[in-house]
C-alpha positions as CSV (number, residue, x, y, z in Angstrom):
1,X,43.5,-64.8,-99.8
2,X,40.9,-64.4,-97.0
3,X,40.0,-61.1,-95.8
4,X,41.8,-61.3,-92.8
5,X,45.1,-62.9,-93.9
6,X,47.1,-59.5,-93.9
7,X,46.7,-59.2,-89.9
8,X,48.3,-62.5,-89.5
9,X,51.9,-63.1,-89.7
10,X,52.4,-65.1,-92.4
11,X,54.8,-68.2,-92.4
12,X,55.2,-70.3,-95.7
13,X,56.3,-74.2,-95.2
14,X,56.0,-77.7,-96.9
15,X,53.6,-79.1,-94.7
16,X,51.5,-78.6,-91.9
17,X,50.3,-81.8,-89.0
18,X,47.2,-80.6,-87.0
19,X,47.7,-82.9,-83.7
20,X,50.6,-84.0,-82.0
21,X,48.8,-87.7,-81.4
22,X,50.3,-91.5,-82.8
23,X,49.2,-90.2,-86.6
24,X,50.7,-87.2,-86.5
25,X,53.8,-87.5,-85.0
26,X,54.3,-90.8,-86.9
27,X,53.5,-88.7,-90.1
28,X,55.9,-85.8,-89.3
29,X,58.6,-88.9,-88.5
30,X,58.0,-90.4,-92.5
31,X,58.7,-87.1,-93.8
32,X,62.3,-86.0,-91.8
33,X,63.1,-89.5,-92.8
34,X,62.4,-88.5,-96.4
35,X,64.3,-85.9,-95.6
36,X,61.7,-83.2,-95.8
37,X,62.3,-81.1,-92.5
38,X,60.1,-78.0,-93.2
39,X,57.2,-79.1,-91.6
40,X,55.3,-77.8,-88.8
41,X,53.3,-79.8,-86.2
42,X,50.6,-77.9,-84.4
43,X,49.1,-79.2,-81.3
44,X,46.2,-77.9,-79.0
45,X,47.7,-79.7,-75.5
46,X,50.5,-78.8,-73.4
47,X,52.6,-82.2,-74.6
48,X,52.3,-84.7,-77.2
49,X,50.6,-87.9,-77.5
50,X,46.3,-87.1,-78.2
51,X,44.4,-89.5,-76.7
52,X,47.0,-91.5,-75.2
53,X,46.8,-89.3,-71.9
54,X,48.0,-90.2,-68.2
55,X,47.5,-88.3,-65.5
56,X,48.5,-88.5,-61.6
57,X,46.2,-90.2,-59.4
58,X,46.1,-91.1,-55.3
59,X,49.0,-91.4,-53.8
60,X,51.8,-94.6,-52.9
61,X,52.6,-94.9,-49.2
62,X,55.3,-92.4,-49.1
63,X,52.9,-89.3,-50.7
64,X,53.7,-90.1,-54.2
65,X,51.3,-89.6,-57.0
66,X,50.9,-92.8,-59.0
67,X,50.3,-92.4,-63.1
68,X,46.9,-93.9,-64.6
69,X,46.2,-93.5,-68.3
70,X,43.2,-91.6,-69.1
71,X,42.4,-93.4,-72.2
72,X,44.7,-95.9,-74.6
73,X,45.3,-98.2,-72.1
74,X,46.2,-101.6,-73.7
75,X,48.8,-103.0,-76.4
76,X,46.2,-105.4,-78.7
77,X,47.8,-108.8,-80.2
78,X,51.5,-108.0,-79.4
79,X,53.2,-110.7,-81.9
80,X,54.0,-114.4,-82.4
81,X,57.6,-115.1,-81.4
82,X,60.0,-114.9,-85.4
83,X,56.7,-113.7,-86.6
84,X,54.8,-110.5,-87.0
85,X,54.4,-108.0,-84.4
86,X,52.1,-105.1,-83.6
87,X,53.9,-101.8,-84.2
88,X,52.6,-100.3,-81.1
89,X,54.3,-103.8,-79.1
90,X,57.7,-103.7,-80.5
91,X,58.1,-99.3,-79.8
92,X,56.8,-100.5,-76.4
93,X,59.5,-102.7,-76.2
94,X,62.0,-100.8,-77.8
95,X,61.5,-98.1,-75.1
96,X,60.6,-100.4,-72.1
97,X,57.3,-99.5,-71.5
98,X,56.3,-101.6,-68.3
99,X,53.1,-103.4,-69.2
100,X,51.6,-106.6,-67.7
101,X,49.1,-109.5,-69.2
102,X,45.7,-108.8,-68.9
103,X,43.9,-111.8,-68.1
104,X,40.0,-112.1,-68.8
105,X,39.7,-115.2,-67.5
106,X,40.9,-113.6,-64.0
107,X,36.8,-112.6,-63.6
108,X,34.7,-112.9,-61.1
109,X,30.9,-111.7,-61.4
110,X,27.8,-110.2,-59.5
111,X,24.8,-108.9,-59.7
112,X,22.9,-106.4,-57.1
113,X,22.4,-109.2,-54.3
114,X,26.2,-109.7,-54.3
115,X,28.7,-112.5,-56.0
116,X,26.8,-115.2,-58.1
117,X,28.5,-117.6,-60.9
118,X,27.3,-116.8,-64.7
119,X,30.3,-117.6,-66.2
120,X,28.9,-120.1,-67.6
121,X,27.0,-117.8,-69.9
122,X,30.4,-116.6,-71.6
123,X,31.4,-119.9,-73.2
124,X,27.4,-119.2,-74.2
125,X,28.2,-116.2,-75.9
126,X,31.2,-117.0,-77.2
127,X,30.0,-119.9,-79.0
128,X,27.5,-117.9,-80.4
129,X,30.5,-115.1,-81.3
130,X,31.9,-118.0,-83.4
131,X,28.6,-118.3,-85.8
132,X,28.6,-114.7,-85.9
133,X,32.1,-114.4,-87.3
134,X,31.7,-117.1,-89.9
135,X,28.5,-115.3,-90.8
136,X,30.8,-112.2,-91.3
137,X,33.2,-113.8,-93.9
138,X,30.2,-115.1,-96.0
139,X,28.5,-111.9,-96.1
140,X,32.2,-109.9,-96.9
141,X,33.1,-112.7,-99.4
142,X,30.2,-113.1,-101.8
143,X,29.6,-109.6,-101.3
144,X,26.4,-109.3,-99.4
145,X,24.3,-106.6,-97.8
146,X,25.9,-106.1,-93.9
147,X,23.7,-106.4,-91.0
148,X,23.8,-105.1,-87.4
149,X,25.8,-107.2,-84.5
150,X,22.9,-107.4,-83.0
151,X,20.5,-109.0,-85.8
152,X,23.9,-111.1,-86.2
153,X,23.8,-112.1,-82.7
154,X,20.1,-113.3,-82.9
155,X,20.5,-115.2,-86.1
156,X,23.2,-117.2,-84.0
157,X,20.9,-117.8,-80.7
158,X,21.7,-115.7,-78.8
159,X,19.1,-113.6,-77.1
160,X,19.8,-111.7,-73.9
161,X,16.7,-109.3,-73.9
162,X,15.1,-110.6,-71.1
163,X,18.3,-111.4,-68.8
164,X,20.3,-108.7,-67.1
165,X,22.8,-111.1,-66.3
166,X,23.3,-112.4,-70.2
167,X,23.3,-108.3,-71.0
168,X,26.1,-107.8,-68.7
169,X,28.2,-111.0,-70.2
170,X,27.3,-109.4,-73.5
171,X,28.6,-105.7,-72.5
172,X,31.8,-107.8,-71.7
173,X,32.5,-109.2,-74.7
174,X,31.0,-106.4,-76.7
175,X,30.8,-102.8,-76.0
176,X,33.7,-102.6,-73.7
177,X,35.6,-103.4,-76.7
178,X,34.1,-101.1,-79.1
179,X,32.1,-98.4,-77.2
180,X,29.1,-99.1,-79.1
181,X,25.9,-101.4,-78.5
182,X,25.6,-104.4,-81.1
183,X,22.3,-102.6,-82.1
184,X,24.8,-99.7,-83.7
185,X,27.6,-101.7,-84.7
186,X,28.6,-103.4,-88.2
187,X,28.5,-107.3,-88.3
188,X,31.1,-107.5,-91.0
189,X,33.4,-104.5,-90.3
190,X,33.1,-105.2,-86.3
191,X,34.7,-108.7,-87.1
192,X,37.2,-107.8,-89.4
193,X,38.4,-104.9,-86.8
194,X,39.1,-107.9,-84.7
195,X,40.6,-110.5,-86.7
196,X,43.6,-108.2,-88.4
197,X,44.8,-107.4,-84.9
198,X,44.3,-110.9,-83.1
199,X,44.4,-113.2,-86.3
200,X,47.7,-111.3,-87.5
201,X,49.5,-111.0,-84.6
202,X,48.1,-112.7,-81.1
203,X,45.4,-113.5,-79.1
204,X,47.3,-111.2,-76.1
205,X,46.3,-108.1,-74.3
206,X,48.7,-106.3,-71.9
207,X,48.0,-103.6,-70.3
208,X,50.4,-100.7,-69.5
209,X,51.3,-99.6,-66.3
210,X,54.5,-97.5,-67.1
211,X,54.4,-94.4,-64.2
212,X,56.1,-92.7,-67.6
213,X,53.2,-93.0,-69.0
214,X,52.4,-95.1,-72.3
215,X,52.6,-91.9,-74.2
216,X,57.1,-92.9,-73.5
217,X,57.4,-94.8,-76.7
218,X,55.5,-91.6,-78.8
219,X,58.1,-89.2,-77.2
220,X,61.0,-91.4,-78.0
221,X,60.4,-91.5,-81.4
222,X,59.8,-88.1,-81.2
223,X,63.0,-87.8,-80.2
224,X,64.8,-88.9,-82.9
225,X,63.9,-86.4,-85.6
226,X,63.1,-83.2,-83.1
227,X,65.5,-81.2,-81.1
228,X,64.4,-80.4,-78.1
229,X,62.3,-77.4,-77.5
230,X,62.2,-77.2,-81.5
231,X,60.5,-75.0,-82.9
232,X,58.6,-77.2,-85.3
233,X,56.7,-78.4,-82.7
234,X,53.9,-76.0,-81.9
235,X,52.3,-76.9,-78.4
236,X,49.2,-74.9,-76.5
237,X,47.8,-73.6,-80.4
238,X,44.5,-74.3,-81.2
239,X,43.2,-74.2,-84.3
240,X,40.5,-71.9,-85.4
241,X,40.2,-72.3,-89.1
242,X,42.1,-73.8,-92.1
243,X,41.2,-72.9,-95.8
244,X,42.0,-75.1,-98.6
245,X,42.4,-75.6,-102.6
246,X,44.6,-77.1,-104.7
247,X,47.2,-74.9,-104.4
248,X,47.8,-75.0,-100.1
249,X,46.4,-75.1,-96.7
250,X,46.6,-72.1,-94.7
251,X,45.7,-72.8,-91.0
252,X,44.9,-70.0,-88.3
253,X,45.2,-70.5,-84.7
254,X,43.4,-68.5,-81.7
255,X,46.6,-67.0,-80.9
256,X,46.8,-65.0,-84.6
257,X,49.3,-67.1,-86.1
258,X,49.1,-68.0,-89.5
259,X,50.9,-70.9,-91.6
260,X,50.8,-71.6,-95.4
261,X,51.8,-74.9,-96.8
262,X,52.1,-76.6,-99.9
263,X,50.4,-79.8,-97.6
264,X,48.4,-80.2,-94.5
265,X,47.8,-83.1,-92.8
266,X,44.6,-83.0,-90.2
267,X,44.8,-85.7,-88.1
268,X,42.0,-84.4,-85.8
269,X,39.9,-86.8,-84.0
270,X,36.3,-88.0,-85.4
271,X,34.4,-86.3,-83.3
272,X,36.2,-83.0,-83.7
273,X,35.2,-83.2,-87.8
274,X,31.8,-83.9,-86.5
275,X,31.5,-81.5,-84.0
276,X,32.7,-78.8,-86.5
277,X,35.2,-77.4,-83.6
278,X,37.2,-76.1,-86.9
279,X,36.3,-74.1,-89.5
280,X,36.7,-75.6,-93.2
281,X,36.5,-73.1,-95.8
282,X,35.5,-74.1,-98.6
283,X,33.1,-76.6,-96.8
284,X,34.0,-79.9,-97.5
285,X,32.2,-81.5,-100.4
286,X,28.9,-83.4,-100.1
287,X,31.0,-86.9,-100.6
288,X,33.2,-85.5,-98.0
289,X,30.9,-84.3,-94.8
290,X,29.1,-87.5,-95.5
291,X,31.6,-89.5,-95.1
292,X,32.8,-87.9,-92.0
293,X,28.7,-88.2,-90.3
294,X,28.3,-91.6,-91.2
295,X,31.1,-92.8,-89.0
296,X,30.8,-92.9,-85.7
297,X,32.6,-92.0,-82.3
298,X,32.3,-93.6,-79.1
299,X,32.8,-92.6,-75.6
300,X,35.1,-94.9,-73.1
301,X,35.3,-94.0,-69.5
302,X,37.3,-95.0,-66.8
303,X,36.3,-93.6,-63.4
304,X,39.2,-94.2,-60.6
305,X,39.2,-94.8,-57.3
306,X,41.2,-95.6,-54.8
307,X,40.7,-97.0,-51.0
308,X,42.9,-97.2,-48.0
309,X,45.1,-99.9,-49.3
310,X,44.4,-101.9,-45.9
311,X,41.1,-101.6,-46.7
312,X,41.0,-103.7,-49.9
313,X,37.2,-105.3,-50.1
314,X,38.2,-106.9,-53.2
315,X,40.3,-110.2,-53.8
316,X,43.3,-108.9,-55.2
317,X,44.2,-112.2,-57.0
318,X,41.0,-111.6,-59.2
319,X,41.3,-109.2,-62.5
320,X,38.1,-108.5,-63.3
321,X,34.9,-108.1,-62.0
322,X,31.7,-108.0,-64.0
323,X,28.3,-106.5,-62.6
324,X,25.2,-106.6,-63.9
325,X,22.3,-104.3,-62.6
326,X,18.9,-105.4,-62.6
327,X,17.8,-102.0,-64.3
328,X,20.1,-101.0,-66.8
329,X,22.2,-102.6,-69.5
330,X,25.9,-101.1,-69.3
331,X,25.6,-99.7,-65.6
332,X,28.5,-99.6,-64.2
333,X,29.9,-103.4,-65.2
334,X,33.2,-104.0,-65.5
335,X,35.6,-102.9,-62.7
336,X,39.2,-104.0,-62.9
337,X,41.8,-104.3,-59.8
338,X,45.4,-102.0,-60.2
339,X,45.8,-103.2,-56.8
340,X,46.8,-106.9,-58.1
341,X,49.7,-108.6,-58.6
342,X,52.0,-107.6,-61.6
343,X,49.6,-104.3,-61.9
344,X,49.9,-101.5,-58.9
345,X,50.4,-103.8,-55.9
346,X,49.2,-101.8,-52.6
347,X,47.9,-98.6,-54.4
348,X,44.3,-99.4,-53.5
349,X,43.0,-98.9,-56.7
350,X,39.7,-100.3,-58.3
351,X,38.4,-98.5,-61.5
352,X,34.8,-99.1,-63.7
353,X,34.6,-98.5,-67.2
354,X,30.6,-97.1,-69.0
355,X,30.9,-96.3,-72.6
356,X,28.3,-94.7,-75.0
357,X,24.9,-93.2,-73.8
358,X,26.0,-94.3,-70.2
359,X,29.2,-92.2,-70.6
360,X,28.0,-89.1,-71.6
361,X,25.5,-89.1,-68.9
362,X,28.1,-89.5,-66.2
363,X,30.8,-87.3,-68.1
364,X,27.6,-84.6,-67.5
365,X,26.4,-84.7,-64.1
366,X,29.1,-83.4,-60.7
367,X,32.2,-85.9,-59.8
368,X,30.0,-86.2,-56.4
369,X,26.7,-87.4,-57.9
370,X,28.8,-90.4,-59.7
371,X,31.0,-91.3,-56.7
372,X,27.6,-92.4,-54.8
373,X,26.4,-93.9,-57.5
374,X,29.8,-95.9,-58.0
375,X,29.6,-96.5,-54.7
376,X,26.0,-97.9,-54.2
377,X,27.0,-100.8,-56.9
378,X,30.3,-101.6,-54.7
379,X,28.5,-102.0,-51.9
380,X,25.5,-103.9,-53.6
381,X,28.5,-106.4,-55.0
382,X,30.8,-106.6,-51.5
383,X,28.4,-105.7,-48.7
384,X,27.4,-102.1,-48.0
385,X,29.8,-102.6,-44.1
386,X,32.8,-103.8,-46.4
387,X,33.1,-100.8,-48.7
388,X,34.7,-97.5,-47.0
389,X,34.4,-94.3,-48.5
390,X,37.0,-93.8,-51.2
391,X,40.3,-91.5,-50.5
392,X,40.6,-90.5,-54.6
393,X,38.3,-90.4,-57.1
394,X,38.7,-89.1,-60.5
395,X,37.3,-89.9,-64.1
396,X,37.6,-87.9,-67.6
397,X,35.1,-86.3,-69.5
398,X,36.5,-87.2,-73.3
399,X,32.6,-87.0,-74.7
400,X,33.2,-82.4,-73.6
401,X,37.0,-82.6,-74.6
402,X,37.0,-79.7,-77.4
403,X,40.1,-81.3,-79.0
404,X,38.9,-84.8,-78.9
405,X,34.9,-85.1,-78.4
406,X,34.9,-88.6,-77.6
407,X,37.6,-91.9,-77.0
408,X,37.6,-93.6,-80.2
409,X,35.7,-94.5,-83.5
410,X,33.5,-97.5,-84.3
411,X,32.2,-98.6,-87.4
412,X,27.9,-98.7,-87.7
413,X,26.2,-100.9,-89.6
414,X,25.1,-100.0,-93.3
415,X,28.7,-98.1,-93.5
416,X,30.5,-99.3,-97.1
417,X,33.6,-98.9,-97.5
418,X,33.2,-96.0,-100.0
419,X,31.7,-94.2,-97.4
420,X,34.6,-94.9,-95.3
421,X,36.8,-94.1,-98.3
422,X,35.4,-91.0,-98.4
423,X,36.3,-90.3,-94.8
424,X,39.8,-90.6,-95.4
425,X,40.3,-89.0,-99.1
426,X,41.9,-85.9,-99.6
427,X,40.3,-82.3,-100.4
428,X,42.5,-80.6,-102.3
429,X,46.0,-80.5,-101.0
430,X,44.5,-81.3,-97.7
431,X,44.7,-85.0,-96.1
432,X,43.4,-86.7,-93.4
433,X,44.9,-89.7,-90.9
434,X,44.0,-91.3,-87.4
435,X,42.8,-94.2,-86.2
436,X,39.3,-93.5,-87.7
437,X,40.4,-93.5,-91.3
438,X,41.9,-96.9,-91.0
439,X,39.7,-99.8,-92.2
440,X,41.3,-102.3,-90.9
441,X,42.5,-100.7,-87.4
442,X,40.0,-98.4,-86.5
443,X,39.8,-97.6,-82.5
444,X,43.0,-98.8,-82.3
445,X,46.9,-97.2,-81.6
446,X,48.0,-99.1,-84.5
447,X,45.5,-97.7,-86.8
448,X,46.9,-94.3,-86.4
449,X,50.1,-95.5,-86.5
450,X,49.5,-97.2,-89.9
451,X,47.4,-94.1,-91.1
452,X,50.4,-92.0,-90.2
453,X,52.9,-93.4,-91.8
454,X,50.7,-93.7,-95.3
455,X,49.6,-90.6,-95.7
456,X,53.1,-89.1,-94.2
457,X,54.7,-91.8,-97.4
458,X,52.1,-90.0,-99.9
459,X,52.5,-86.0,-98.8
460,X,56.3,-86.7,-99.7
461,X,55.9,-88.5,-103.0
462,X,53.7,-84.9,-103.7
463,X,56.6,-83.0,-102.5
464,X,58.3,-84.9,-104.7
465,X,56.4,-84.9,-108.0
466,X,54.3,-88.4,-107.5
467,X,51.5,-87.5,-106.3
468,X,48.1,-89.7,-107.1
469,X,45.8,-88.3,-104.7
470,X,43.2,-90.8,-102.9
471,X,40.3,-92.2,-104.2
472,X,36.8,-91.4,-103.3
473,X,33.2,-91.9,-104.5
474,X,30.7,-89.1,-105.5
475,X,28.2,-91.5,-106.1
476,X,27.7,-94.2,-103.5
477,X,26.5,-97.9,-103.6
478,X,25.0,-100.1,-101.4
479,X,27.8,-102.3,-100.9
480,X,31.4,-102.4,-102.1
481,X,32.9,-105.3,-103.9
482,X,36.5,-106.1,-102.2
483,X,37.7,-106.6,-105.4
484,X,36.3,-103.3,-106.8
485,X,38.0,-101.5,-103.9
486,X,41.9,-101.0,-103.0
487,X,42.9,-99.0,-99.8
488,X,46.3,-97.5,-99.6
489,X,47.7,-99.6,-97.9
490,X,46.6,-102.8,-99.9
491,X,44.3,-104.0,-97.1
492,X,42.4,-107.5,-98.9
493,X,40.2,-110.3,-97.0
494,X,43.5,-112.1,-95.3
495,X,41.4,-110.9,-92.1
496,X,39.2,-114.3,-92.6
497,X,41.2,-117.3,-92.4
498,X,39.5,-119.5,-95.5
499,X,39.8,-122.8,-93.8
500,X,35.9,-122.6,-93.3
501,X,36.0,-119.0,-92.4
502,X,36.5,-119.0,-89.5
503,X,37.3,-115.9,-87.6
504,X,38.5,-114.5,-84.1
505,X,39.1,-110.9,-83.0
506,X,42.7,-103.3,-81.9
């Protein structure tokens, strides 16, 4: 018992979820289903969902607010029609979240003196993503030692260093998807993150506009195994500590509380593990904290405006619009109309997207500094007379969030998949989900989803005598044979499609 434990009033359960996100709450629904109902889910926010936030933003022509998500934004491969589906498409579906086809072919592009056609250096890119994915099945087949995107990238021709305009094309296709340069980012894994979501399912994006919020489908399902106002789940308590053997978990929140369980489930972002906002005791285990600092989590954000919607400078039949500054790679360059058909027709809304080093230097400095800045590029692409001063502006600042320190993870090069393994194994009677402990889904919805309902599947089979515990690796090697290597949820190389290898990209 720890020294304190006698001050705190002491309540004994089955299991304990730390976060109210996708892994979580899909967790908690695996074991009511199981019908294991003495559970507790504790959750630092005010409601449920993580990192799938909205919040109110502007306003419509009649004063009211209109909802914009804060971070998940997108469903990723939806399905194939009698086929497989996404899990995050068909809840959507089931509870009628309004979403609309995101179209990346809907771009136009600039640079600092205004509108100029590079298109042309897409198809360029792309045809060097194509080597670069076959590249990635040879190396992961024959079991080779992974490179960086980048190195990948140059093997295949493609060389953008001296061309802001190629930079910008490659931010596009690149880090807007993963939050990461190619320099940081694994050749192998990067591809394989792709290809189980669009090779699996679909080559589709849509992107959610629901004024519920997208966080609707979460509370629907939450719905069907929690009363509501029940008291099993446990909003507004952050966690301060959470000790560990083989015995229990015993987590201790700011507000004194105290719970034992037989299980715990910590489905706490990445960057909260790395930032050690919690307190571990016993400290985790060398094989453990490595695992957990050789990961990596990236920064997206989205940084909202919105203009006097008969003052539209933009053409609103145009999705995208890619910028590329003659300075700095990943300076403000993708901006992407709501005010276009099928989005938030007549909201006057435009909103720009940095990730990475770019994010945390603008989630740092004063909303009024980055509004000029924002501005300065608007008015470099559209004409400094054409571009009013906005009526809204608003962007989040994930990278300081204490319960999320950061958007969503990436895998770096030189990462095996031991060392991912290790991320995800147990300590003790203590597990771990989210979208970072999935191999084949991280950064995505469904990869929490997945994660949740695994480890949800093996806490009750330990409830219920069958417990096998989760591999992991005390002694790491410099690569990991697939066939050496089984994750829980039987994950193998179906990623890669073996007609030639060749590969496409949650």
């Amino acid at each position: 018992m720890r020294a304190d434990e006698s001050r705190h009033p002491l309540q004994k359960l089955t299991a304990i979820l730390s976060g109210a996100g996708v892994a979580g709450i899909t967790a908690a629904q695996v074991l009511s289903n199981q019908s294991i109902h003495d559970f507790i889910i504790v959750e630092y926010n005010s409601e449920i969902g993580g990192r799938m936030k909205h919040t109110s933003f502007g306003k419509d022509a009649n004063g009211h607010p209109f909802t914009v998500e804060l971070g998940a934004n997108w469903i990723q491969g939806l399905g194939t029609p009698g086929g497989p589906q996404n899990p995050i498409w068909t809840l959507a579906q089931k509870y009628h979240v309004k979403n609309t086809y995101s179209n990346y072919s809907s771009i136009a592009t600039f640079d600092e003196t205004g509108a100029h056609d590079y298109t042309d250096l897409i198809d360029e890119f792309e045809n060097a993503y194509t080597t670069l994915e076959q590249d990635a099945g040879t190396i992961l087949l024959e079991n080779l030692q992974d490179r960086s995107v980048r190195a990948g990238l140059s093997l295949s021709g493609w060389k953008p260093k001296k061309n802001m305009r190629k930079q910008a094309v490659e931010w596009w296709e690149w880090d807007w998807e993963y939050a990461w340069e190619p320099e940081l980012s694994s050749q192998v894994f990067g591809i394989v993150n792709y290809n189980t979501t669009f090779y699996q399912w679909s080559d589709e994006n849509n992107f959610v506009i629901d004024q519920r919020g997208f966080s609707t489908w979460l509370e629907g399902e939450v719905s069907t195994f929690l009363a509501k106002n029940d008291s099993r789940l446990r909003l507004n308590t952050i966690i301060t500590n959470v000790t560990y053997d083989d015995k229990g978990v015993t987590v201790y929140d700011k507000n004194g509380g105290c719970i034992r369980a037989d299980y715990a489930i910590c489905t706490f972002s990445l960057g909260v593990l790395q930032q050690d906002a919690v307190d571990f005791q016993p400290p985790f285990p060398d094989w453990k904290q490595q695992g957990i600092e050789t990961f990596a989590m990236g920064t997206y954000t989205k940084i909202f405006l919105q203009f006097p919607p008969d003052k539209v400078f933009w053409d609103k039949s145009t999705q995208y619009f890619l910028y590329a500054d003659p300075d700095t790679r990943g300076y403000y360059p993708v901006w992407q109309s709501l005010d276009t058909p099928g989005f938030l027709e007549g909201s006057g809304i435009i909103f720009v997207t940095v990730v990475h080093d770019e994010s945390y230097r603008v989630e740092q400095q004063s909303d009024d500094v980055t509004k000029q800045e924002v501005l300065a590029v608007l008015r470099d692409m559209f004409g400094a007379d054409n571009v009013p001063d906005p009526i809204a502006f608003m962007y989040p600042r994930w990278s300081l969030e204490p319960w999320a320190y950061g958007s969503y993870s990436n895998w770096p090069q030189d990462v095996t998949l031991e060392m991912h393994q290790n991320l995800r194994a147990n300590v003790g009677r203590l597990y771990f989900a989210g979208e970072a402990t999935s191999a084949e889904y991280f950064g995505f919805l469904q990869g929490a989803w997945y994660e949740g309902q695994l480890v949800g599947t093996e806490i009750a089979s330990c409830i219920k005598g069958r417990c096998s515990g989760e591999t992991h690796y005390e002694d790491l090697h410099g690569t990991t044979p697939l066939k050496d290597y089984s994750l829980r949820n039987g994950w193998m190389v179906s990623s890669f499609q073996t007609d030639g290898l060749s590969c496409s990209r949650i």
